[in-house]
C-alpha positions in Angstrom: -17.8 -28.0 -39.8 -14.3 -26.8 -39.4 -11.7 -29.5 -38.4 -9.5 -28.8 -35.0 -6.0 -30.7 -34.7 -5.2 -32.0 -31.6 -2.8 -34.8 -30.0 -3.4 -37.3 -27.1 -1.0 -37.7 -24.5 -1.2 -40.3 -21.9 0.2 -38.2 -18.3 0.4 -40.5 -15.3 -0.9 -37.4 -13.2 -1.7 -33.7 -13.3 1.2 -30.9 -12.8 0.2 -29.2 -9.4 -0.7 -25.5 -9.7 1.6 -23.4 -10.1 2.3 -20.5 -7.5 2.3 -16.8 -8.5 5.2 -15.0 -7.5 3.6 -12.9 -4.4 4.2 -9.3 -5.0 6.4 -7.7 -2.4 5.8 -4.4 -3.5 2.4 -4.0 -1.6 4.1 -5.6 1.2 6.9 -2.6 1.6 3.4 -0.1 2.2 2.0 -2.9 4.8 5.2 -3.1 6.9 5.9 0.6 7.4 2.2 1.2 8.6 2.8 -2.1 11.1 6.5 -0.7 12.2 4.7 3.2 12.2 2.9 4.7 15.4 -0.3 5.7 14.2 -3.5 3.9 14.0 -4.7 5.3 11.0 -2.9 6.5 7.9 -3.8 7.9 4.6 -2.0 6.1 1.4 -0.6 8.6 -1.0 1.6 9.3 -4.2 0.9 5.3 -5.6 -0.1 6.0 -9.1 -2.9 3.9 -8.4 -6.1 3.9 -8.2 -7.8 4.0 -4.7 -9.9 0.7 -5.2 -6.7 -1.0 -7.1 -4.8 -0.2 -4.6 -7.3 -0.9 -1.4 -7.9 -4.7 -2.8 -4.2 -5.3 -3.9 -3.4 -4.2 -0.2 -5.9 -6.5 0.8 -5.0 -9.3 -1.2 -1.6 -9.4 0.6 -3.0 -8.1 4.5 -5.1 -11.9 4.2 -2.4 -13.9 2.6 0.2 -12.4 5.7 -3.0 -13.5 8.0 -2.9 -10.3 8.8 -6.7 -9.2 8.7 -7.1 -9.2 12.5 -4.9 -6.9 12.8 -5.2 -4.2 9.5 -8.4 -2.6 8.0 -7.8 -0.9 4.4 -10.5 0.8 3.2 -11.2 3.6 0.6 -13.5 7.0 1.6 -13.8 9.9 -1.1 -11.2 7.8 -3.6 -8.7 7.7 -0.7 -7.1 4.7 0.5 -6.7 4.2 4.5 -4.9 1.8 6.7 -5.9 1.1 10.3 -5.0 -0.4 13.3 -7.9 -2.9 14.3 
């Protein structure tokens, strides 16, 4: 059996969790749908793939607390935004 190393340290407690930098990038898409007109948009010229892009979307739409108010979904590899 191969030996592992390892060191002991007594911690009085555990580090909290660490926060991920939220990324604002998704949120630039989110606020000119919310500041536009229509009620439905299509989401073009991302470089990303419609399902990357529809969950990323909706990663951020539920941590704004925003999901009563914005559907994303994806049809034919399209990714939509609408106005609930």
């Amino acid at each position: 059996m191969d030996e592992v190393s390892f060191k002991i340290v007594e911690v009085m407690e555990k580090p909290r969790k660490q926060q991920r930098k939220r990324s604002k990038k998704y949120d630039r898409i989110i606020d000119a749908f919310r500041e536009g007109k229509s009620r439905l948009v299509r989401v073009d010229d991302t470089g990303k793939e419609a399902n990357y892009l529809r969950l990323q979307l909706k990663k951020r739409i539920d941590a704004r607390e925003l999901d009563k108010q914005i559907e994303v979904s994806v049809v034919n590899n399209v990714t939509y935004l609408e106005k609930k």
